[in-house]
N, C-alpha and C positions, 0 to 999 in steps of 0.2 A: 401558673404560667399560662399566658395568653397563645392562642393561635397565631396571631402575630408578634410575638415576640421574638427579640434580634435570634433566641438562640432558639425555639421552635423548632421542630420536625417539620413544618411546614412552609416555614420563611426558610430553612438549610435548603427544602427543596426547590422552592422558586428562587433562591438563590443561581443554586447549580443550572436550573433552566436560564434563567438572564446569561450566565455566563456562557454558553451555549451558543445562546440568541448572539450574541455580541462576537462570540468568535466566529460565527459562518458571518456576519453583516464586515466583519475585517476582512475576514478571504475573498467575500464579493465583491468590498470597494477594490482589493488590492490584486483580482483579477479582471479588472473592468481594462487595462492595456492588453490584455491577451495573451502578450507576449511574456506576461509576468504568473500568467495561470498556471505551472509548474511550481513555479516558488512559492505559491501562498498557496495551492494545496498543500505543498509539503508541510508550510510554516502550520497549516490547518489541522495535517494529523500530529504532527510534534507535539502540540498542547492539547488537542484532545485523548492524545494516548496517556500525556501524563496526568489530566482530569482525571480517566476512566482508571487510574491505579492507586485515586485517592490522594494524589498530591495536591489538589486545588489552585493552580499556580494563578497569578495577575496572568491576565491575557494580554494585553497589549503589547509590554514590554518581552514575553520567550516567544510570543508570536513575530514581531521584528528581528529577534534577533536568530532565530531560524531563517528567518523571511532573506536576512542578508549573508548569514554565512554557509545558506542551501543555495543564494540566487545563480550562481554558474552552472553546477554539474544539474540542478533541478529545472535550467533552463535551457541546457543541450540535449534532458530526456523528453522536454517537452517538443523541441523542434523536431526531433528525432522523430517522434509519435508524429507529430504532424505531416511527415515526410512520407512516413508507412501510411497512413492513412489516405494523402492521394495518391500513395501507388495502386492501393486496394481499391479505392475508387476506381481508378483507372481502367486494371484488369475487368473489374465486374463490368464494369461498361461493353470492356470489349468481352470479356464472354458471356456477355445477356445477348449479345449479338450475332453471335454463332449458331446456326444451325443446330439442334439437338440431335445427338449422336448419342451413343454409349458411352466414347473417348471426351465429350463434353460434360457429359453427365460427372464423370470422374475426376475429370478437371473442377465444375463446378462443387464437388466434395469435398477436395482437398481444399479450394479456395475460402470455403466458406469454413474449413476447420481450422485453416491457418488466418482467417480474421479473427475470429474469436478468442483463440488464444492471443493473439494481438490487441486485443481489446483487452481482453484479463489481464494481460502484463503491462498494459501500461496501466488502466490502473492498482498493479501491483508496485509500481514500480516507487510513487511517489511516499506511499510510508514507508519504504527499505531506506529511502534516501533518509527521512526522518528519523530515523532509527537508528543507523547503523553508518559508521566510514567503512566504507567499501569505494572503491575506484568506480568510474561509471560505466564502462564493461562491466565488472563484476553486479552491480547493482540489475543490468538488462539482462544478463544469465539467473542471476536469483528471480527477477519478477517470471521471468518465462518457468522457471522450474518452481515458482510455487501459486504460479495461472495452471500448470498441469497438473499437481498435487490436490489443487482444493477448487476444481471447477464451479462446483456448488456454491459454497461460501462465494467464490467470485461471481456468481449468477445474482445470489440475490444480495452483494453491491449493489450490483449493478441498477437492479429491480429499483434499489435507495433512490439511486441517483436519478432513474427514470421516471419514478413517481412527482416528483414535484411538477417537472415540465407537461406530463400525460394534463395532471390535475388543473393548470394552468388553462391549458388550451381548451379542457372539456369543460371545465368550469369558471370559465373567467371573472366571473362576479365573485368567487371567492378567490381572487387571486390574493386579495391582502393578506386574508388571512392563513390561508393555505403556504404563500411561498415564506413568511418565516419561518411557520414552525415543520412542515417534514422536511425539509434540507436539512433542519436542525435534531430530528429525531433520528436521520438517515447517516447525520455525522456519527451522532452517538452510536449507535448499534455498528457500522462502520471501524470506530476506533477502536471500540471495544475487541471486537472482531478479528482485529488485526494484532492488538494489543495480545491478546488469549494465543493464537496463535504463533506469533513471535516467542511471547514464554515457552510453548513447547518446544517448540525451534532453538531455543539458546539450549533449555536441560538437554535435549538431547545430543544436540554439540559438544555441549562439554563434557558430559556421559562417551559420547564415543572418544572425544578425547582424548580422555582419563585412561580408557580402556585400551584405547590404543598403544600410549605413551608405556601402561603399566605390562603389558604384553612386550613392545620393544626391550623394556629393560629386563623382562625375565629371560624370554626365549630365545634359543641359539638364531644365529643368522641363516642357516639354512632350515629350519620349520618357521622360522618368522615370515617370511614371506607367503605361506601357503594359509596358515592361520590370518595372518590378516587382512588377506584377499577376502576370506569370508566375512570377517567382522566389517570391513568396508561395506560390502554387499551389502548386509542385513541392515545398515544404517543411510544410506546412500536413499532412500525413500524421502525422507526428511531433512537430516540434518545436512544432508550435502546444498542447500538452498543458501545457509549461512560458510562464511570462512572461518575456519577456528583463529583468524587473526582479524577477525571483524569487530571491533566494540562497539555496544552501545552509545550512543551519544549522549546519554544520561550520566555517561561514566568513560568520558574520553581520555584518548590514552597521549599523554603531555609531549608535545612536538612534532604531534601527528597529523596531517594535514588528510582531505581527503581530493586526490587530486584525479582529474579527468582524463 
């Protein structure tokens, strides 16, 4: 068997890379309105989360059809984001403008600690969408509670997303070759990313669940409530991010709409 043959180790790999290529150059034609850049990232992590878990799917067609039945509530989180961002703009203007004080100082702390988690959740926000029917309140409470959970992870997204534009400007002569392929490295590690993370998030959902559900039906009414205040507790780190009536979109639940 050849290097190049259809079923090769090395044609399966540049396989999976073309398809890659081909699903970030769809998210880019189909965020070139702006107004549509909520809905084709969404439509972007939906198929690259189900690449990254070995389903292989056609991209074109589960990238549309994400594309149209995320395009409302993934396009009231993106005006939404838009919204926050020139408020933030805004303020920093006016407190770069302020006197230095102590009372500034502390203002500008808290400002700059409430952008950043601002920036984390939104872009937490648009694989929950991808993922999961949740209402779109519940969707802006999960990205914010899991931009607080995984700062890190969320830094070096972000890092992803930053690099192509840095590489861009610093190096313009390789812009050809540069902007296909790490947007398209930075998808991957990205969905991956999110994809890993989401799996722990469902077991431990349903784990507290189970536990919960299976304590209700033993324990009397009066130690039930003091018992699982604590079980709450010790699970509220994690799994409180997802609803235990949240389903995957891989495995939707028949008549269920997700509505804003």
């Amino acid at each position: 068997m050849g290097i190049f043959s259809f079923n090769s180790p090395f044609m399966s790999f540049l396989t999976k890379v073309m398809s890659y290529v081909l699903l970030y150059l769809l998210s880019f034609v189909c965020s070139i309105p702006i107004v549509t850049i909520g809905a084709s990232t969404t439509a972007r992590y939906y198929v690259g989360m189900k690449m990254v878990r070995g389903e292989e799917p056609a991209i074109v067609k589960p990238f549309l059809k994400s594309f149209a039945s995320n395009f409302r509530q993934s396009t009231i989180v993106w005006l939404i984001e838009i919204l926050v961002a020139a408020l933030l703009t805004f303020d920093w203007h006016y407190v770069l403008q302020l006197e230095v004080t102590p009372i500034v100082k502390v203002v500008k702390i808290a400002l700059l600690i409430l952008t950043v988690l601002c920036l984390f959740a939104g872009f937490a926000a648009f694989p929950l969408i991808a993922r999961y029917e949740m209402k779109t309140k519940d969707i802006i409470k999960a990205a914010f509670m899991f931009a607080f959970l995984h700062p890190f992870r969320m830094l070096l997204l972000i890092f992803w997303v930053v690099v192509p534009f840095y590489l861009a400007i610093r190096f313009p002569r390789w812009l050809i070759g540069v902007w296909p392929v790490v947007p398209t490295l930075a998808m991957y590690f990205n969905s991956k990313m999110f994809m890993k993370q989401f799996s722990k998030l469902e077991e431990k959902r349903n784990e507290h669940a189970e536990k919960m559900k299976a304590e209700t039906s033993e324990s009397e009414e009066g130690n039930d409530a003091e018992e699982g205040g604590d079980e709450a507790n010790d699970s509220v780190a994690d799994s409180a991010v997802l609803q235990e009536d949240a389903p995957e979109k891989d495995k939707p639940v028949k008549g269920e709409e997700t509505d804003a």
